[in-house]
C-alpha positions in Angstrom: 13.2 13.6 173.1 14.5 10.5 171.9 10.9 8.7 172.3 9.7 11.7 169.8 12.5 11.1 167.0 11.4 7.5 167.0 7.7 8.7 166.4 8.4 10.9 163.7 11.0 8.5 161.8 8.6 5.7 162.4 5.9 7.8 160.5 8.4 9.2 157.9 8.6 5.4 157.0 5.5 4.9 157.0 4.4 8.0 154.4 7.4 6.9 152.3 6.1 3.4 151.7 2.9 4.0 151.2 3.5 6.6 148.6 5.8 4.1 146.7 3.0 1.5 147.0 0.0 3.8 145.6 3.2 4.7 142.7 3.5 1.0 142.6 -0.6 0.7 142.2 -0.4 3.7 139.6 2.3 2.6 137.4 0.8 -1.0 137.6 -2.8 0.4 136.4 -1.3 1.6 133.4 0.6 -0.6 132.0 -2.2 -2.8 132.4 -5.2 -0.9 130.8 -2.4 0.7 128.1 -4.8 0.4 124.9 -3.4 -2.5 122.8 -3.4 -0.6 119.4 -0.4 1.5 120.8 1.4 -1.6 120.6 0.8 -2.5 117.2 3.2 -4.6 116.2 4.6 -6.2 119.7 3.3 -9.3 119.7 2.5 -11.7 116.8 -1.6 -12.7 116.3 -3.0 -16.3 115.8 -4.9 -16.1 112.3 -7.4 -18.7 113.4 -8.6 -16.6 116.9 -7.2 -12.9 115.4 -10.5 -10.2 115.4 -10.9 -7.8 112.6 -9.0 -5.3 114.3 -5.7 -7.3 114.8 -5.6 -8.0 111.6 -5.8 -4.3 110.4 -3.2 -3.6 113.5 -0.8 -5.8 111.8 -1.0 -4.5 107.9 -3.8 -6.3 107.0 -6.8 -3.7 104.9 -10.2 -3.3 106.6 -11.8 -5.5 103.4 -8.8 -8.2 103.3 -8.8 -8.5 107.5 -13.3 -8.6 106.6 -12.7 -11.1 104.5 -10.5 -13.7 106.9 -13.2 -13.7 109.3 -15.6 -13.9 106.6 -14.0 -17.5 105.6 -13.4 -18.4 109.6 -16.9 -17.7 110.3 -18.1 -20.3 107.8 -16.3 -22.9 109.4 -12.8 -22.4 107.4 -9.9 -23.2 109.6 -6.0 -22.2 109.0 -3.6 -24.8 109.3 -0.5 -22.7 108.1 0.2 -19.0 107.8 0.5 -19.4 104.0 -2.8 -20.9 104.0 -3.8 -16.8 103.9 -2.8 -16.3 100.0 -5.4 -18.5 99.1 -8.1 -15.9 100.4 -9.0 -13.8 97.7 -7.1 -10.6 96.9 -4.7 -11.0 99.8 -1.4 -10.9 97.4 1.7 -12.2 98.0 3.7 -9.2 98.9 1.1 -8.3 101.6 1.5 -11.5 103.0 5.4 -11.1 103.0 5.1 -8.0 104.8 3.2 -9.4 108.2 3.6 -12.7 108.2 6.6 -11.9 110.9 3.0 -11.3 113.0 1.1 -14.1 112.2 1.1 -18.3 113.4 -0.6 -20.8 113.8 -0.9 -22.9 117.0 0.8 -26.4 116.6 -2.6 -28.3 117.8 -4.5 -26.5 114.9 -2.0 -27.6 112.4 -1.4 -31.0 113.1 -5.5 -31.3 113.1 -5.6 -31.0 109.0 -6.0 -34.8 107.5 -3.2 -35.5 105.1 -4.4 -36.7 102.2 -4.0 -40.5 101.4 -5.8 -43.3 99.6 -8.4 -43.8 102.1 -9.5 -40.0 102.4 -11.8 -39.1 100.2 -12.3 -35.4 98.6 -15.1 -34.8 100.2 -13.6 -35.3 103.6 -12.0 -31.4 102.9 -15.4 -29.9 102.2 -15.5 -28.1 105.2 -12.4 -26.1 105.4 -12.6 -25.2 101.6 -11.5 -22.2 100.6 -13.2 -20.3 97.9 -12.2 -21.2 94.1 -11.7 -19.6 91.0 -14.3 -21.2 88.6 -12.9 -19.9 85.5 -9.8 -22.1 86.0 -11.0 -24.6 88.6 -10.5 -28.0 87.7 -12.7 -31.0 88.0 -11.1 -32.1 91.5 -11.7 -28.6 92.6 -15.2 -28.1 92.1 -16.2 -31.2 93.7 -14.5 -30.6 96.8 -16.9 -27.7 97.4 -20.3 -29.3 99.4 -23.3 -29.4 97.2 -21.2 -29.7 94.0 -20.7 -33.3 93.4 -19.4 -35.4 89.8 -22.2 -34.7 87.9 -22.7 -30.9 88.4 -18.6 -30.1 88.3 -19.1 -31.7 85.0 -21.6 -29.6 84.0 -19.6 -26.3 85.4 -17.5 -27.1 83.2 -19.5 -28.0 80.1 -21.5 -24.6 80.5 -18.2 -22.4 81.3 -16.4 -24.2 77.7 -19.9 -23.0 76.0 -19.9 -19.5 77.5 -16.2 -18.8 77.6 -15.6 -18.4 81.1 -18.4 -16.4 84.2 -18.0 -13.1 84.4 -20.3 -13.6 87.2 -20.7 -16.4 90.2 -24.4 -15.8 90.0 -24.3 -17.5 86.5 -24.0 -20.7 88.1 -27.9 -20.8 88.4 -27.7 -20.9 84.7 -25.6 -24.4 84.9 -28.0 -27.4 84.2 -28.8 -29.0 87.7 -28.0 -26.1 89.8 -31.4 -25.0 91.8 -31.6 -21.5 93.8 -31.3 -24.0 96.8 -28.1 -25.6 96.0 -26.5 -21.9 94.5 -26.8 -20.5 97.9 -25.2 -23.2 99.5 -22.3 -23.2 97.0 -22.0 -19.4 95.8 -19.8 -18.2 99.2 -17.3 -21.0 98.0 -16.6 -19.3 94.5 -15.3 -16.3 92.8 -14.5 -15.2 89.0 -11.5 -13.5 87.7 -13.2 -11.9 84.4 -9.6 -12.1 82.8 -10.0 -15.8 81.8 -13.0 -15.1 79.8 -12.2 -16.1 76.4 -13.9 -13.5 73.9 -15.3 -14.0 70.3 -14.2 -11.6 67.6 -17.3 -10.5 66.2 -15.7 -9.6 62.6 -14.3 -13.2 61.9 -17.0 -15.3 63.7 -18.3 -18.0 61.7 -22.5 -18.2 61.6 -21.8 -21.9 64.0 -19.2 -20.2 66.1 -21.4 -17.1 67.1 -24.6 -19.7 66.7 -23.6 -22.2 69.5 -23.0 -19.4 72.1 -25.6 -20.0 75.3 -26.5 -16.3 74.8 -26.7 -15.7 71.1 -28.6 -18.4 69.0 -29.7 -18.9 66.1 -31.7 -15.4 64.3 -28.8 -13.6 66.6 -25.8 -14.8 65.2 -28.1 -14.5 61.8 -28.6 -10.7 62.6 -25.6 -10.0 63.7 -23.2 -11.3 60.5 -25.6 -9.6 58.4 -25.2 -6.3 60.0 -21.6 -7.0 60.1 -21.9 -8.1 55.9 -23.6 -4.7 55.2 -21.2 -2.2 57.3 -17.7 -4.5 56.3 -16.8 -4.1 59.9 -17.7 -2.7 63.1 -15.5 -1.1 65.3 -17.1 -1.5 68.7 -19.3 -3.8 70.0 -22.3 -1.0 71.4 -23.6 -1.1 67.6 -25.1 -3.6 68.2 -27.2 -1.8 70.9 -27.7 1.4 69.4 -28.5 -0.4 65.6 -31.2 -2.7 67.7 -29.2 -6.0 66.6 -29.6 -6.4 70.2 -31.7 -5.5 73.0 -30.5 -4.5 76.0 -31.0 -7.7 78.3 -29.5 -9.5 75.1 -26.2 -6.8 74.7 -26.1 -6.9 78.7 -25.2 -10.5 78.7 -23.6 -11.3 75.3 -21.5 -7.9 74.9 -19.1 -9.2 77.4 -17.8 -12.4 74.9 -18.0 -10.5 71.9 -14.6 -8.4 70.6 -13.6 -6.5 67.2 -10.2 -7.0 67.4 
């Protein structure tokens, strides 16, 4: 009898720890393969090794999040979190809102070069990030690879003449500036069309509307005598529809003219 009770606790044991160690197993296996988007915010993401998806996990848009790995993919390289509101249309209050999920590991920040006499601008082309070239200054422009002194100057010269890009693919129109080099600069630039600086169309001198890259000479003529017959126009698609201009000539030159 006695032998018997030992034989049935001994097994009882037995069933009771191997049913807490499959639980064990069980409980183990899930926490484990739990899907990491149900834990959205619980741990903070490095912006230099982050995927598209942990960037949209953390508040980031499917285009803005696109666009990170966009400028990591071409080399570009984080060295702070605030380093993000320089990536185009990635505004400040977004950045506010998750940067409590975002850093940067110390080894990749203490790898950026600080800038002193004996580096020069061209030792950042690499981890440029993409520039405004309405407003870009000399210094900017030649920092991107491909640009150089002598075609930032002539950015510049061709964007005073025109009155700002509305369009990075105008570049090919800038003296110097092959299909070759455009495609190895054009990822490295953007336009904000609000800089463009317009000419009003009904108190434009003859020279003012004359010296514009896309009007010339028998279209500024044509114009300010349309405009001297009818006193004044009052939008700028009269020009179209009166055949002052054609429409690869009103596609182009309509966005710098105004009549106000």
């Amino acid at each position: 009898m006695c032998v018997l009770y030992v034989l049935l606790y001994s097994n009882n044991r037995t069933s009771q720890y191997d049913f807490l160690l499959q639980e064990q197993k069980r409980s183990t296996h899930y926490y484990d393969t739990f899907p990491r988007e149900f834990s959205t915010k619980d741990t903070i993401i490095n912006i230099n090794t982050a995927s598209k998806e942990d960037f949209i996990a953390v508040g980031f848009s499917e285009k803005q999040a696109q666009t990170i790995c966009n400028y990591r993919n071409k080399g570009g390289v984080f060295y702070s979190e605030h380093d993000l509101l320089k990536i185009y249309g990635i505004s400040k209050k977004k950045f506010e809102a998750s940067k409590q999920y975002l850093f940067v590991e110390k080894k990749e920040q203490h790898a950026k070069k600080k800038y002193t006499k004996e580096y020069s601008l061209y030792e950042f082309r690499d981890t440029l990030l993409p520039i405004e070239i309405n407003t870009a200054t000399f210094e900017e422009l030649i920092k991107i690879n491909g640009v150089g002194d002598f075609r930032a100057k002539k950015i510049i010269e061709y964007r005073e003449k025109l009155g700002g890009f509305y369009s990075v693919s105008q570049l090919k129109e800038v003296y110097s500036i092959d299909s070759l080099c455009f495609d190895k600069i054009f990822t490295f630039c953007y336009v904000d069309t609000s800089q463009i600086v317009s000419i009003n169309v009904n108190t434009a001198s003859f020279s003012e509307l004359q010296s514009h890259p896309y009007c010339g000479y028998y279209r500024a003529k044509d114009i300010l005598n349309y405009i001297r017959i009818q006193k004044k126009i009052e939008r700028i698609d009269e020009l179209l529809h009166e055949n002052i201009l054609t429409n690869t000539e009103y596609s182009k030159l309509a966005r710098y003219l105004k009549t106000f």
